[in-house]
N, C-alpha and C positions, 0 to 999 in steps of 0.2 A: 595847493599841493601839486597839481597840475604844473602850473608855472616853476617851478620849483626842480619837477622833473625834468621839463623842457630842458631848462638851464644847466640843469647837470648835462645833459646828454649834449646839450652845445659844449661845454668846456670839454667832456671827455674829448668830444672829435675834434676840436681844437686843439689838447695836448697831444692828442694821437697823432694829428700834421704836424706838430711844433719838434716832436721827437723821431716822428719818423726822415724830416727832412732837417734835423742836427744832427744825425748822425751818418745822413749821404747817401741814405738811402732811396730807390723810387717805391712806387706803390708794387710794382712786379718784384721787384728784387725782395722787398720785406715778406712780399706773399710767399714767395720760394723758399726762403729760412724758414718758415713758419708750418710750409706745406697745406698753404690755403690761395685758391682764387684771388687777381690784382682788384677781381671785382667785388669779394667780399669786404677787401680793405679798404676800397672806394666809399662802401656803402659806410661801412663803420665812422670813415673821416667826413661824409655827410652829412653823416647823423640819423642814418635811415635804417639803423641797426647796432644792436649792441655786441661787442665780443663777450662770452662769455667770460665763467672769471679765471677757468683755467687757461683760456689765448691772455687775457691780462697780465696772471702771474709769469706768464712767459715775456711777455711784454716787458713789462717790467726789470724782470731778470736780466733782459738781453740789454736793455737800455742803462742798468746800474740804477734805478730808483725804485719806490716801491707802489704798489698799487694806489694808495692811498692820494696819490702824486696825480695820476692820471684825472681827479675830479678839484685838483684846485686850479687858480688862476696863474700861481707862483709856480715859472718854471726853474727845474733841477737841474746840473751841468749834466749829461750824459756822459755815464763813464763804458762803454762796451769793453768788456775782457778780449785778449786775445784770440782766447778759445772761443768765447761768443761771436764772432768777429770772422774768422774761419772755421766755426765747427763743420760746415758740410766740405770742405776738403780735407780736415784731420780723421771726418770718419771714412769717407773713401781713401785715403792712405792707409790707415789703420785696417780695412777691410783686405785692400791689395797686400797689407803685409801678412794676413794670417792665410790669404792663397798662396802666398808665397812660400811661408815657412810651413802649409800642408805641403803645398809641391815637394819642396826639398825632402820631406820625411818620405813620400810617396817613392820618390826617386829612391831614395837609401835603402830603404826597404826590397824593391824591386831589382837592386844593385845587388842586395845580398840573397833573396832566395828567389830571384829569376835562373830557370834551369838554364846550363851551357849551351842545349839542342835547340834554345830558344829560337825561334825568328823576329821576335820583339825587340826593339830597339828601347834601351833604357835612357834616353835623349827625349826618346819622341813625350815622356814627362813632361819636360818643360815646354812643350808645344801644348801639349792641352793644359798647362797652368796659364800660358797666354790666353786661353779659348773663355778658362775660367774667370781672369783677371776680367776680359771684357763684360760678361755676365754680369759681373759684381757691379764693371762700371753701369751699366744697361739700366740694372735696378736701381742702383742711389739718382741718378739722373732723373728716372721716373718719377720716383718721390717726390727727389727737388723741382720736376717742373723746369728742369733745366733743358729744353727743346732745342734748343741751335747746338750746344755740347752733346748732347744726345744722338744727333746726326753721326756724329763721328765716334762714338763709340759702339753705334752699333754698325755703322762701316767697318768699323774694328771687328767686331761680332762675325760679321759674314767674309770677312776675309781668312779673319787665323782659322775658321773653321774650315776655310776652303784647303787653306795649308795644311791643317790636320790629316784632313783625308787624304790629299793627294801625297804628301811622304810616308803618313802611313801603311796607305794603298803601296808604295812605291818600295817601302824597307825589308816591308814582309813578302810581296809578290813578284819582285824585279819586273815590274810592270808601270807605264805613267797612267796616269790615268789625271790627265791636264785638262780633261774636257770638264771636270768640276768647277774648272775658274772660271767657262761662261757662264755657269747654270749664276756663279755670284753677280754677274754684270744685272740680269733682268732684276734680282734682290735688289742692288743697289740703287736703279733706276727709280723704283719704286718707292723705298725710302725716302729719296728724293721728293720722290711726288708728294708722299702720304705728308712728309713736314710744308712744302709750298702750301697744299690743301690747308692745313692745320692751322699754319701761319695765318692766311685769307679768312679763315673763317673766325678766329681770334680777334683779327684789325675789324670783323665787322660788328662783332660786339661790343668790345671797345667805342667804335664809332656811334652805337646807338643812344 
C-alpha cells in the first residue's frame, strides 16, 4: 500500500513537469496564473507535496485534460483555450473597461447637474479615471505576483496622482502647486528599492 502511494505521488509530479513544460510554461509563470508560490510548484513537481484537488481541477482545466490524467503514465495532447491562455490580461482589460465606462457615466452626470458657479472642472473626471485605472492595475498585479509589471503600475499610481492634485489644485485655485512632483520623486525612489530588496530576497530562496 505504501509503495503503491509512493508511485502514485511519483507519476503525479511527473505529469505535473510533463504538462507544465508542454505547455511553455516555467514553474514561476504557472505559480502566477494559479496565484501560488514558484516554490510550492517546485515542491508538488518533487514530490514533496500534494496539490490539493481543487489546484488539480484547475490544473486540469487550464491544461485541456482531466484529473484523472494527472495519475497515469499515458501522457494527453494539452489543449490550453485562449481565454485559459490569457485570462489574467482579459480580466485586467475587462476591469479597465468598467473604470472606464464608470468614468464616462461620472463625467455625464457631472456634465448635467454640475452648477454654472461651479469651479470644478468637468475634465479633471478623466484624470481621476486615470488615478483609478492604475489602482485596478496595482491590485490584479498583486494577486498575479506579477512584481517587474507591478513597478510600473504603481509608477503609474504615484504619478497620475501627482497630476490629480496639482490641476486640480491648479483649475479650482489659479494657483500651481508643482511642489507635489517632488514629494512623488522620494515615492518612487523607494518603490525602486522596496522591488531590488524583494527581488534579492526571492533569488535567495530560490537558491536554498
Amino acid at each position: 500500500m505504501e509503495k503503491e502511494e509512493i508511485n502514485l505521488q511519483e507519476v503525479l509530479a511527473n505529469n505535473l513537469i510533463h504538462y507544465r513544460k508542454a505547455s511553455g510554461l516555467t514553474q514561476l509563470e504557472l505559480a502566477q496564473k494559479f496565484n501560488y508560490s514558484d516554490k510550492s510548484v517546485s515542491k508538488w513537481e518533487r514530490g514533496e507535496g500534494f496539490p490539493d484537488v481543487f489546484v488539480l481541477k484547475s490544473l486540469a482545466d487550464f491544461y485541456g485534460i482531466k484529473v484523472d490524467d494527472f495519475y497515469i503514465k499515458e501522457h494527453k495532447p494539452v489543449k490550453i483555450s485562449a481565454y485559459q491562455k490569457h485570462k489574467q490580461l482579459y480580466l485586467q482589460l475587462f476591469s479597465l473597461s468598467l473604470v472606464w465606462l464608470v468614468t464616462l457615466a461620472v463625467f455625464m452626470l457631472v456634465r448635467l447637474f454640475l452648477p454654472v458657479a461651479s469651479t470644478f472642472q468637468p475634465w479633471l473626471i478623466f484624470i481621476y479615471g486615470a488615478v483609478a485605472s492604475f489602482v485596478v492595475l496595482v491590485v490584479w498585479h498583486c494577486v498575479f505576483h506579477l512584481r517587474f509589471i507591478r513597478v510600473f503600475s504603481i509608477s503609474g499610481l504615484i504619478w497620475s496622482i501627482a497630476v490629480a492634485i496639482f490641476l486640480t489644485f491648479e483649475s479650482m485655485t489659479d494657483r500651481s502647486l508643482y511642489l507635489v512632483f517632488f514629494l512623488g520623486i522620494p515615492l518612487e525612489i523607494l518603490e525602486i528599492l522596496w522591488y531590488l530588496f524583494r527581488r534579492k530576497v526571492h533569488q535567495r530562496r530560490v537558491n536554498k
